[in-house]
C-alpha positions in Angstrom: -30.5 4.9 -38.2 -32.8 8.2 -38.1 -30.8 12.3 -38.0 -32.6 12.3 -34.9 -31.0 9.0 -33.1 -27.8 10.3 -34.6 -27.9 13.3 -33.3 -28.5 12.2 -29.9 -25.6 9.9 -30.0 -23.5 12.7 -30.6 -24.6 14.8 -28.2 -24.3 12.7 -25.2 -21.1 11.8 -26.7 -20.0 15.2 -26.4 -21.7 15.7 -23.0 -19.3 12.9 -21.7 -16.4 14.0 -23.8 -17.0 17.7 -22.1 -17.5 16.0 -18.6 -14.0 14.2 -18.8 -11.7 17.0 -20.2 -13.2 19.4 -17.5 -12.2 17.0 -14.8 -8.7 16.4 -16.4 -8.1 20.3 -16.5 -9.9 20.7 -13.1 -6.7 21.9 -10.9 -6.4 22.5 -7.1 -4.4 25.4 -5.8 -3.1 25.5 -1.8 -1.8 28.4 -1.0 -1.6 30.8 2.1 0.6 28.9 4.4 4.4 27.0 5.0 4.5 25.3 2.1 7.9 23.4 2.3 9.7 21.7 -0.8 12.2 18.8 0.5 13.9 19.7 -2.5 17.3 20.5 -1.5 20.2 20.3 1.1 18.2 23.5 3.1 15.0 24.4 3.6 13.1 25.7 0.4 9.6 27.6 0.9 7.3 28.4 -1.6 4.2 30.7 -1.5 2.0 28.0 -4.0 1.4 24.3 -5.7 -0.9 23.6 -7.8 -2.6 20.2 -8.4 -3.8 18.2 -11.5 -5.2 14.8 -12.2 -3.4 13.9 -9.1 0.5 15.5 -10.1 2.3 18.3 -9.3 2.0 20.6 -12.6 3.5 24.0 -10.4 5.3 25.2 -7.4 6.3 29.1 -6.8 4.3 32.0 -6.6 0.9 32.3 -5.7 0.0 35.0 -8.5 2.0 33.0 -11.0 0.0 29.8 -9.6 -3.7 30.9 -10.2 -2.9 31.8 -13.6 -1.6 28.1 -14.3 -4.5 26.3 -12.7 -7.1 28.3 -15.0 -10.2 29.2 -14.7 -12.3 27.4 -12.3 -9.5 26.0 -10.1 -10.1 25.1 -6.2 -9.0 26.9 -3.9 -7.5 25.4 -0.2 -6.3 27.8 1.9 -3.8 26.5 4.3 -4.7 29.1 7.1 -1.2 29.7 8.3 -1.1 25.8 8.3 2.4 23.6 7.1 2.1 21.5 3.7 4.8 18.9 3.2 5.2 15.7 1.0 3.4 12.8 2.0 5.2 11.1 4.7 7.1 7.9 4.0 8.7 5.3 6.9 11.8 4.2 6.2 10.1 0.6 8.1 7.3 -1.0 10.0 5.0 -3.6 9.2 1.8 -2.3 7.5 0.0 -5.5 7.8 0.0 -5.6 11.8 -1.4 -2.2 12.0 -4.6 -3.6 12.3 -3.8 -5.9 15.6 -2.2 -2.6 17.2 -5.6 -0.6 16.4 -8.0 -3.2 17.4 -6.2 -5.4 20.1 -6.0 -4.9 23.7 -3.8 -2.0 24.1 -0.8 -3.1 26.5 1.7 0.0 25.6 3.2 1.8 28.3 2.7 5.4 29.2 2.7 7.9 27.5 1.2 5.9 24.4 -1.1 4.1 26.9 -1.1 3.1 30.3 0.4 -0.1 31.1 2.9 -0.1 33.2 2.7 -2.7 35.4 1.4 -6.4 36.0 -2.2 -5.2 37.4 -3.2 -2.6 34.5 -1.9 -5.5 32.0 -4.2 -8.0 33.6 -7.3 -5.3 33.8 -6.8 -4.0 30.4 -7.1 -7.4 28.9 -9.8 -8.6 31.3 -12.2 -5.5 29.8 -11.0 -6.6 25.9 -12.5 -10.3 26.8 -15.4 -10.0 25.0 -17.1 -12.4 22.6 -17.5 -10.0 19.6 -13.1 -9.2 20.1 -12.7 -12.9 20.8 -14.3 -13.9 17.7 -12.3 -11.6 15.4 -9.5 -14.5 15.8 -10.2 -16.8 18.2 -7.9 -15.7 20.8 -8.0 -12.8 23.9 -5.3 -10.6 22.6 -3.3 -8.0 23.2 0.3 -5.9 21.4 3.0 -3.6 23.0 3.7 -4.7 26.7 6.8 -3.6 27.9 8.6 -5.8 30.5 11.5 -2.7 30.9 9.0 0.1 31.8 6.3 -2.5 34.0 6.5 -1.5 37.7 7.7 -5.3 38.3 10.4 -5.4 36.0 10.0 -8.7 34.4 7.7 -10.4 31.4 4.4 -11.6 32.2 4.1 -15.3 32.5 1.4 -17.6 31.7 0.4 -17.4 35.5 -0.6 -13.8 35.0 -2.2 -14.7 32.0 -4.3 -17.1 33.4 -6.0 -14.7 35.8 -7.2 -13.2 32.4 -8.9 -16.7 31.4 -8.0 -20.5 31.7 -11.1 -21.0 29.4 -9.5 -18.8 26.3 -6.5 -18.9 24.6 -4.5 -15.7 25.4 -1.4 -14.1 23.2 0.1 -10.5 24.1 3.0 -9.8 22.3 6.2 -7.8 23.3 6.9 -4.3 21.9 9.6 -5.4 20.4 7.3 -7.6 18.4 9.7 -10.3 19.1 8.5 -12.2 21.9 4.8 -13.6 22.5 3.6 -14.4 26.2 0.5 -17.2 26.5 -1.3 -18.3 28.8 -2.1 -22.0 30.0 -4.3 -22.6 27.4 -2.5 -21.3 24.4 0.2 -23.3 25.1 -2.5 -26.8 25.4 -3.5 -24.7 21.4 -0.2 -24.1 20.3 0.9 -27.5 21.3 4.0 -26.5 23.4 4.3 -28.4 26.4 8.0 -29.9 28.5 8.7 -32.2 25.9 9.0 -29.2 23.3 12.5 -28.5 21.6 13.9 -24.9 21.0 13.7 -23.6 17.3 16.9 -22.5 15.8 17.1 -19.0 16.3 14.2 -19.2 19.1 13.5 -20.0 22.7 11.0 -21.5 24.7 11.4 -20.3 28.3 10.9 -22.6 31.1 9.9 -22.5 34.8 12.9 -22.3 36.9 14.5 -25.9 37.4 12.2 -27.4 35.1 11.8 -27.8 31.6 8.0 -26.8 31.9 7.2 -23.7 29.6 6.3 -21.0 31.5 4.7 -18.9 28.5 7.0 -16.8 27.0 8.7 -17.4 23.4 11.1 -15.3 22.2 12.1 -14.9 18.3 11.4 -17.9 16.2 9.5 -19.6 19.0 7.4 -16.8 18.9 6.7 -15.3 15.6 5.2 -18.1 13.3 2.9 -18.6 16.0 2.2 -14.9 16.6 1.1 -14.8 12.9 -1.1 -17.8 13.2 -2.9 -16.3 16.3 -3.0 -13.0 15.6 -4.8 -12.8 12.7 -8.8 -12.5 11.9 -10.8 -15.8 10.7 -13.5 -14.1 8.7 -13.6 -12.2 5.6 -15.7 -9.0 7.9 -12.8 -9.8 10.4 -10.1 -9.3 7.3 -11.6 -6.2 6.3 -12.0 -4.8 10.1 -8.4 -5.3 10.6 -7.1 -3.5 6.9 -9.5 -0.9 7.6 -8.2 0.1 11.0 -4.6 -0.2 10.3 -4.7 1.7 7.2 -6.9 4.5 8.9 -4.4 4.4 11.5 -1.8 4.9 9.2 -3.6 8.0 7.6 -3.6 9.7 10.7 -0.1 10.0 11.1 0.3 11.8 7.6 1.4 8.3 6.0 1.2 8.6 2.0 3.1 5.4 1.9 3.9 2.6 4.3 6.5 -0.2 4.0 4.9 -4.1 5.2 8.8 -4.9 5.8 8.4 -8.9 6.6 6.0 -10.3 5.0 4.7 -13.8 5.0 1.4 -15.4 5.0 0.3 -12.1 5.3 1.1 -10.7 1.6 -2.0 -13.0 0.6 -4.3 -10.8 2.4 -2.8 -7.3 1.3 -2.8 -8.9 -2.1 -6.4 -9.6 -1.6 -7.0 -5.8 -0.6 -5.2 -4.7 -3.9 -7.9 -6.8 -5.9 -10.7 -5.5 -4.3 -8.9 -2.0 -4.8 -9.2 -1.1 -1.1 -5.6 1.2 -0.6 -5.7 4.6 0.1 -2.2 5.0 0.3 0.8 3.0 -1.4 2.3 -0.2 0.2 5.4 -2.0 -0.3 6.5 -4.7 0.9 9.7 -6.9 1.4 9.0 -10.6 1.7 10.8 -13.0 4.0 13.0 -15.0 2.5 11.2 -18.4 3.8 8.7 -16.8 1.5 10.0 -15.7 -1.6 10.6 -18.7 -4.1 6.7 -18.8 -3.1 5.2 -15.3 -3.7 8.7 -13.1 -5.5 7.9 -14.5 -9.1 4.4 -12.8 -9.5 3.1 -9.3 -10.9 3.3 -7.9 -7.7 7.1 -7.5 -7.8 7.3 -4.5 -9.4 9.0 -1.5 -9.5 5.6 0.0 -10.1 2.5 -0.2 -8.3 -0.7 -2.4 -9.2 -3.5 -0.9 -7.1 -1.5 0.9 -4.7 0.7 -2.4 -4.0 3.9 -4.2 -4.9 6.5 -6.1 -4.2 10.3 -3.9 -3.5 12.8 -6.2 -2.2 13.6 -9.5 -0.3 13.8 -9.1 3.8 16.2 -11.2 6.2 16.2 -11.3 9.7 19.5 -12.1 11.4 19.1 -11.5 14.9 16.5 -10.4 17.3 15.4 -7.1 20.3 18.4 -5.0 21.7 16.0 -3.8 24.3 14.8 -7.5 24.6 18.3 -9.2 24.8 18.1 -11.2 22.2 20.1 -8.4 19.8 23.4 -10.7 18.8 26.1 -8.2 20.4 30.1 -9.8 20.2 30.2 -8.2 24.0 28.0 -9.5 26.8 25.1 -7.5 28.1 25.3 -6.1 31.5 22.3 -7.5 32.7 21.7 -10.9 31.2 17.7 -12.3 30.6 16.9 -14.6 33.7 18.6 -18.0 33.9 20.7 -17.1 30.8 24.5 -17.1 32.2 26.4 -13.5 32.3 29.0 -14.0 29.0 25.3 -14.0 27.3 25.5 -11.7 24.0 22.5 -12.7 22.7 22.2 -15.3 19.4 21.7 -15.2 15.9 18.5 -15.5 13.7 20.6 -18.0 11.3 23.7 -19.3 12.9 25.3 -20.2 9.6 27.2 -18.1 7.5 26.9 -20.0 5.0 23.1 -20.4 4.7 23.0 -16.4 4.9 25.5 -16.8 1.8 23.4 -18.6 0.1 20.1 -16.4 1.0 21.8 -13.5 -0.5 23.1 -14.9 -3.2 19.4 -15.7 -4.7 18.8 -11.8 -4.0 21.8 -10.7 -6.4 21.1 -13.2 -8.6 17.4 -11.9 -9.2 18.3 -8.1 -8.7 16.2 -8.4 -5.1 16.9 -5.3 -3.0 17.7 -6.8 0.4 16.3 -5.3 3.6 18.4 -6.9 6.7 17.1 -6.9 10.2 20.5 -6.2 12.2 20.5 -5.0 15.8 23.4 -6.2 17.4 26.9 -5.5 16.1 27.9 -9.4 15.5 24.8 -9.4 13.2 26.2 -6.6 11.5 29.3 -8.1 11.4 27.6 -11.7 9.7 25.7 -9.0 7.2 29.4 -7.3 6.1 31.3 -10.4 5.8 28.5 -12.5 4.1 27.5 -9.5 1.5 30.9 -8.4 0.8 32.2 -11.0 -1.6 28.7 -11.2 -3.3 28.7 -7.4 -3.8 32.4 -8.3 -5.7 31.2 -11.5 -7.5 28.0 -9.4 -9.0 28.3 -5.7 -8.5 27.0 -3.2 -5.9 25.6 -0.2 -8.6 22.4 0.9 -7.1 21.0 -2.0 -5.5 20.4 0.1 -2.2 20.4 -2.9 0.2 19.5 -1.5 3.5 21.0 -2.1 7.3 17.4 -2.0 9.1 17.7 -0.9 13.0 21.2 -1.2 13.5 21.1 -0.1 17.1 24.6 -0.9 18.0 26.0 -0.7 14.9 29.8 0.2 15.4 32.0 2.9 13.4 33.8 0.3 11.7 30.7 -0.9 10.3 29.8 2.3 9.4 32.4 2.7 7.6 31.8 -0.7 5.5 28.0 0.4 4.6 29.8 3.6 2.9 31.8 1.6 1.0 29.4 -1.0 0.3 27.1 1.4 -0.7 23.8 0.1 1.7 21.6 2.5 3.1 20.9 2.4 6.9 17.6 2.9 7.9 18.8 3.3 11.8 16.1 3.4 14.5 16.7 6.4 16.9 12.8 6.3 18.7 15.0 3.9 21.0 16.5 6.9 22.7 13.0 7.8 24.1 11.2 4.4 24.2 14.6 2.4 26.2 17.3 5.0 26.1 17.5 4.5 30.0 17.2 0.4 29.6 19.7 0.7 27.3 22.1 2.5 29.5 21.4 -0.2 32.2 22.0 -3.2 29.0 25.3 -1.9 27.9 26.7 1.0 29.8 26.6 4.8 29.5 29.5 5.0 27.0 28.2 2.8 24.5 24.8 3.8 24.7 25.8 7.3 23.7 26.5 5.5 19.9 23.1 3.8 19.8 21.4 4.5 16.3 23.9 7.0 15.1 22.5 8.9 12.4 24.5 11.8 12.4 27.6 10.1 12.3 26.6 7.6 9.3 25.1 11.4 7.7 28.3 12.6 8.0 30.2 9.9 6.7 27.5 9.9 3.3 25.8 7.2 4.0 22.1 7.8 3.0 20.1 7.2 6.2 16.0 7.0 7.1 14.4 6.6 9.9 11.6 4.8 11.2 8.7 3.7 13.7 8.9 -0.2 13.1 5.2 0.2 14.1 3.8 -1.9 16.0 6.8 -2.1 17.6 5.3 1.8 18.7 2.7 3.5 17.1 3.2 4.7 13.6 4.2 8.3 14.8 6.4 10.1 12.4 6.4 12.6 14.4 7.2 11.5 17.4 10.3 9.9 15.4 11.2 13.0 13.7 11.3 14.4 17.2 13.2 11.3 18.8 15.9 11.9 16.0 16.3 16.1 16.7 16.2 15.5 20.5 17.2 11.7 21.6 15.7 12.6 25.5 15.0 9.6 27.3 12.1 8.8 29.5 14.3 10.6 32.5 15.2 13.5 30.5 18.8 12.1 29.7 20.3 13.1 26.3 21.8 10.0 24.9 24.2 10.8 22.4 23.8 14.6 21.7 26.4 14.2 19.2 24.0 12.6 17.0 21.1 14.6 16.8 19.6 15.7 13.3 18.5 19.1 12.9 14.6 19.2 11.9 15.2 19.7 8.2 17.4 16.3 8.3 14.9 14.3 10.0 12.1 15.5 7.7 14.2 14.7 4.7 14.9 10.9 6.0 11.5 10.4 6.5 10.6 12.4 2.7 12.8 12.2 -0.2 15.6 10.2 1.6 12.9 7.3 2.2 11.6 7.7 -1.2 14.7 7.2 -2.4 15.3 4.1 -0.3 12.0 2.7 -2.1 13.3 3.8 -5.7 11.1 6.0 -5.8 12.9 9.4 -5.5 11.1 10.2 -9.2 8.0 10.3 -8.3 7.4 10.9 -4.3 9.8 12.8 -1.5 9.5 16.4 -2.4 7.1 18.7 -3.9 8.2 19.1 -7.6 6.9 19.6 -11.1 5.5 16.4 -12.2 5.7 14.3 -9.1 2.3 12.3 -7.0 0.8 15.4 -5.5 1.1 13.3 -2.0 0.7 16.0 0.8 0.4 16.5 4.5 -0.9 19.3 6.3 0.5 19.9 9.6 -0.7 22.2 12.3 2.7 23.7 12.8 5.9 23.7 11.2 8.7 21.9 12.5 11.4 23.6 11.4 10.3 26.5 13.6 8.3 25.3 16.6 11.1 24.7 19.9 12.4 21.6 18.8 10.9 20.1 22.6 7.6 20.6 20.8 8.0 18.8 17.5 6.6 15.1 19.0 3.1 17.3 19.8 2.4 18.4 16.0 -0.5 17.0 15.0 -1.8 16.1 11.1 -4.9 17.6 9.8 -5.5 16.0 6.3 -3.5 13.7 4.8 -3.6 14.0 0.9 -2.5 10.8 -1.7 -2.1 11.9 -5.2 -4.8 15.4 -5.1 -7.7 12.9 -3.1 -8.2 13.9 1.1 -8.0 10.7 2.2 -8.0 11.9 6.2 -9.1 14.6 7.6 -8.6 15.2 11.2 
């Protein structure tokens, strides 16, 4: 080999070498605006951060913070703007995003505009094109709400068919716990009078008759929800990730929680592989689901291409606002046809088989994630988890009470002792506060996801959207939990309210630290993902009325702008 060729080699060697130790050194500084920590039991400001190869390397004082970055560091000034860590949900489901960006949009006011039968049947009559139809075979739509509709009842397949008797139609309940089909999805899905109810579902019937007239709730519902509801093509895939995770970056989300998931970890698995995530995901799989997809690389306490694997979920009862919540007391107003001692049912009627469910999670160090609205599901959660918790040990396993709307003090009470976190669910006090009042009376509705009470008792608390159940607003949530005003302008349960710093830590560090991942995400400190949001105002200091109106402007994921309003 010539001097010459050798000498070449070097120097491009070099030029490379050069290239990739001035990115590695390049730092960012943000300065000039409320820059707030989360690290602490009280608000902590600071003037600077600076950020490096995606990490924290220094918070304090902006003089102190350019000479750390170096020469040749950005600058972002924040303009009078707020910074805070990247914002984590305490749970929703990640992988339906998509279906409540791209589907018919049935939400009520103020979200959208559906409120009763009519708009329903109009909004989905203008979705009913080929090009939507194609995406998975079926007109469909997420987020009507039969409590909030003029008429005060579900749709039926009769109203559906004034959409289409050629089409299959699916529009699915806020609650995400109920579908509604037409005429023809029924004739697809199979269902017709000689159909039997699922344990832990029901098919409901035309009065007198044991002809269905559309509407499934629970496990009648969801398998099929997940087999309609879901794109047919590989461009249909990728239209649906796309929108749901862009979605997601809009409302500051640095990472989102997939908290049930079934057939649909293949395709977030599949996004991983093609390295498609902008933000982290983790998910908890079923437990119909987990002796098929728990023993892989994905369960991790680390992420492989922004994706893993945290925990084990299991759903033991159904929709407080839809009835179906397991309560030991009756609701006031029972569904129609149901008789009036009805408390709603479980998800999995046998303690035993619940036993036995758990017992695979503390036998493989699962963190368990349990969907428990009504206080007899509670009550099944307590009495089946207890004796495992004594047979192999509680130490920082973190299971998690997920809703827990009417979630006693006694239970409370057992969660602190049993050392679970509750992720309680206090948007209700907006979205059905008033329906709620009307389900179980004014002095029991007071208690309904009672997160200053469990705060006070230590229990460590998040809080979440459960989007699509509503859209993945965090801060409409953090404003839900600081005000809890109804639709009318009722307080329910002033007694309960967070201050603004609270809310923002159980949606921060307190959710990171639900996630085991307090080490790394939650608050701006040295060495942590530089994960930021920038906020148009603060809310620790706007009127507290105000906070649901603040407004992201970038989101950030480890130094990158990954949205930018």
């Amino acid at each position: 080999m010539t001097k010459k060729i050798l000498l070449l080699i070097f120097g491009i060697t070099l030029f490379h070498s050069c290239q990739k130790t001035e990115k590695l050194n390049q730092s960012t500084v943000y300065y000039n605006g409320d820059i707030i920590t989360m690290a602490g039991d009280s608000p902590n400001y600071i003037e600077a951060i600076v950020e490096n190869d995606g990490k924290i390397v220094f918070t304090g004082s902006s003089q102190e913070a350019m000479k750390i970055a170096g020469k040749g560091h950005n600058m972002i000034d924040l303009e009078g703007k707020t910074l805070v860590p990247g914002l984590i949900d305490g749970h929703a489901h990640f992988a339906n995003f998509g279906a409540q960006a791209i589907g018919a949009q049935l939400l009520a006011s103020p979200d959208a505009n559906v409120d009763d039968m009519a708009t329903l049947i109009s909004v989905l009559k203008e979705w009913n094109t080929p090009e939507n139809r194609a995406l998975t075979g079926w007109i469909f739509g997420t987020g009507f709400d039969d409590s909030i509709l003029k008429e005060k009842r579900f749709p039926t397949k009769h109203d559906l068919d004034e959409v289409s008797t050629e089409f299959p139609i699916m529009i699915t309940h806020i609650s995400g716990h109920f579908a509604v089909v037409n005429s023809k999805g029924l004739e697809k899905l199979g269902i017709d009078e000689n159909s039997k109810n699922p344990e832990g579902g029901i098919i409901r019937r035309e009065n007198d008759s044991t002809e269905p007239n559309g509407v499934l709730e629970e496990l009648a519902a969801i398998p099929y929800m997940l087999q309609a509801i879901a794109p047919k093509s590989k461009e249909a895939v990728m239209r649906f990730f796309e929108a749901g995770q862009e979605m997601a970056l809009s409302y500051g989300y640095t990472t989102a929680q997939e908290g049930r998931a079934m057939q649909n970890h293949e395709m977030l698995v599949a996004m991983a592989e093609k390295d498609k995530y902008k933000i982290d995901v983790v998910s908890y799989i079923d437990y119909a689901f987990v002796d098929k997809y728990m023993n892989s690389k994905w369960n991790n306490k680390t992420y492989t291409n922004k994706y893993r694997i945290g925990g084990m979920k299991v759903t033991l009862d159904g929709s407080p606002q839809g009835r179906t919540a397991w309560r030991t007391e009756p609701y006031l107003i029972p569904p129609q046809g149901m008789p009036h001692d009805y408390s709603g049912y479980p998800a999995i009627p046998n303690d035993s088989v619940v036993t036995s469910i758990f017992e695979k999670g503390f036998k493989n160090n699962w963190q368990i994630l349990a969907h428990t609205n009504g206080d007899a599901a509670i009550d099944q959660f307590i009495r089946t988890m207890k004796p495992l918790q004594e047979k192999y040990g509680k130490e920082n396993r973190r299971d998690v009470i997920i809703h827990g709307q009417y979630i006693r003090e006694d239970q409370l009470n057992d969660a602190k002792e049993m050392k679970m976190i509750a992720s309680l669910f206090p948007l209700h006090t907006f979205y059905w506060g008033d329906w709620h009042t009307q389900l179980i009376g004014d002095s029991l509705v007071q208690n309904i996801s009672p997160v200053k009470t469990a705060l006070n008792k230590g229990i460590d608390i998040t809080i979440h959207t459960d989007a699509p159940v509503a859209l993945p607003n965090l801060m409409r949530v953090l404003w839900t939990a600081v005000e809890r005003t109804s639709r009318s302008g009722k307080i329910i349960g002033p007694n309960e309210r967070l201050s603004p710093y609270e809310a923002l830590q159980a949606i921060t560090i307190w959710s990171a630290y639900q996630h085991f991942e307090e080490d790394r995400k939650g608050s701006l400190e040295k060495g942590k993902l530089a994960d930021f949001v920038i906020l148009d105002k603060n809310p620790l200091k706007v009127n507290p009325e105000n906070i649901k109106d603040i407004q992201v402007l970038k989101t950030i994921k480890e130094g990158e702008i990954v949205y930018e309003k």
